[in-house]
N, C-alpha and C positions, 0 to 999 in steps of 0.2 A: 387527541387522546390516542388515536390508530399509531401516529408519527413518535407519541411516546412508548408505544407501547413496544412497537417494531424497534426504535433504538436500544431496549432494553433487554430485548432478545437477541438482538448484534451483541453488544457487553459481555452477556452470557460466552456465547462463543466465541469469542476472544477471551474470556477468563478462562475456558475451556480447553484453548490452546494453550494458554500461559501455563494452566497447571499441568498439561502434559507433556510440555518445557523443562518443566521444573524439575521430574522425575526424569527423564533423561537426561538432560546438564548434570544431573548428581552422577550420573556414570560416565559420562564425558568429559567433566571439566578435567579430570588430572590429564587427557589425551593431546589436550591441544588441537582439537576436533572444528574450532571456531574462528579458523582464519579468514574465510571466507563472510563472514559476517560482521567481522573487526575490523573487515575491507569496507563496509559500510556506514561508518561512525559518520560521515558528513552528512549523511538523511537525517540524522536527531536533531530535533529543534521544532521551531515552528517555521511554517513557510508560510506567506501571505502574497496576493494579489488582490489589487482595487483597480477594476477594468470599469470606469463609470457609475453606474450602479449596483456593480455586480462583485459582491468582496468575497474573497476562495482564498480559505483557509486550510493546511495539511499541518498537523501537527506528529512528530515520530517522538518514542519513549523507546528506553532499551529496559526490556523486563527482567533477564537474566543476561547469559553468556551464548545462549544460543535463539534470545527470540527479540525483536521489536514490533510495537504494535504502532500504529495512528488512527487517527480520525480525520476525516475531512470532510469538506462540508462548502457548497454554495449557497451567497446569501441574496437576495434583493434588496435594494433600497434599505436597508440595515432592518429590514422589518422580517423577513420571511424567507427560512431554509428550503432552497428547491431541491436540492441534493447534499445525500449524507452518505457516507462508507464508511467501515471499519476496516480496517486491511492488519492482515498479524504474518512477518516476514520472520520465518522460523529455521532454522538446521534440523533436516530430518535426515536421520541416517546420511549417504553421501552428496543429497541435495538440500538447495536452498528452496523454498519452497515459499511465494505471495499468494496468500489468500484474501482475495475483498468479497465481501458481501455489505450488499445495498439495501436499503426497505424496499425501495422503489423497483428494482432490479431484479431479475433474474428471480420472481418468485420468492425474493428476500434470501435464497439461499448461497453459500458462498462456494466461490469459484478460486481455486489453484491454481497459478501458473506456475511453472516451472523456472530456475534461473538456466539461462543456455549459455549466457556472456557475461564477463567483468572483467572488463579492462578501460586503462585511461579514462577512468572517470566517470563510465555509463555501465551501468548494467542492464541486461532484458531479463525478463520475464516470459515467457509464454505458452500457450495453452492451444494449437490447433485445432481444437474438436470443441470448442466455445464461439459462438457465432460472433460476436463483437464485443469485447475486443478481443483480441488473438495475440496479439503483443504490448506487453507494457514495456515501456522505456523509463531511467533515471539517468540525468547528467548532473553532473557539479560543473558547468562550462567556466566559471570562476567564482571568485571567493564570495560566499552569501547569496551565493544566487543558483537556486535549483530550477531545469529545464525537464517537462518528464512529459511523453506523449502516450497514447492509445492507438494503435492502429488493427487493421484486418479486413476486410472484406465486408460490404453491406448490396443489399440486393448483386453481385457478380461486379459490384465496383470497389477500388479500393478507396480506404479511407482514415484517415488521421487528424486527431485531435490534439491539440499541445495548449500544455499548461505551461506559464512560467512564472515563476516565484522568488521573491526576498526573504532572505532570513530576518525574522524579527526580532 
């Protein structure tokens, strides 16, 4: 019940982005203001991994012209979600801006990164003053297939998590 209730308060704030999306694309869209997020269309879709018993899922939606959101989510044994995010990738004024918030995570509240990079197929995200992670990463390394890691600093070491995925 905790785990439903917590996803439904992420929801929230993801609609909460989408609607204040929505009201800025109505003054943006005639600008051409959304290049930088139109650079991103190969995120949309679903992306799947099955690492033994452990099936990870990331699905991307495009909400408007300046926002996409997903969900992702680790499973076990097809029985039991250990990990769940919402993430909403948005154009705010002259940044691109990724916000994930977790139940589990960070107090359930969500965290901003900033975009710093996009080029050749990868973009970062990052956030310096967030203890882990500090950088998000996305690649398209080739066709149907997304590579995306975590990295930053944990006790004065550093440290990096990679996910990799098929499109389904």
């Amino acid at each position: 019940m905790k785990k439903l209730l917590l996803f439904l308060a992420l929801q929230l704030f993801l609609n909460s982005c989408k609607n204040n999306s929505e009201e800025k694309s109505k003054t943006e869209i005639t600008s051409g203001k959304f290049e930088q997020i139109e650079q991103l269309q190969w995120l949309l879709g679903t992306w799947v991994n099955q690492n033994g018993k452990e099936y990870s899922q990331e699905t991307w939606s495009q909400e408007n012209d300046s926002t996409f959101t997903a969900y992702s989510f680790v499973e076990m044994n097809k029985k039991e979600i250990v990990f769940a995010e919402t993430m909403a990738l948005e154009k705010k004024g002259g940044d691109v801006i990724l916000t994930v918030a977790s139940a589990s995570e960070n107090g359930a509240k969500p965290v901003s990164f900033k975009m710093v990079s996009q080029e050749n197929g990868q973009v970062i995200f990052e956030n310096k003053n967030h203890d882990f992670p500090e950088r998000i990463v996305y690649t398209n390394p080739a066709k149907d297939s997304l590579h995306a890691w975590i990295e930053g600093t944990v006790n004065g070491q550093p440290k990096k998590m990679d996910f990799h995925f098929s499109r389904q």
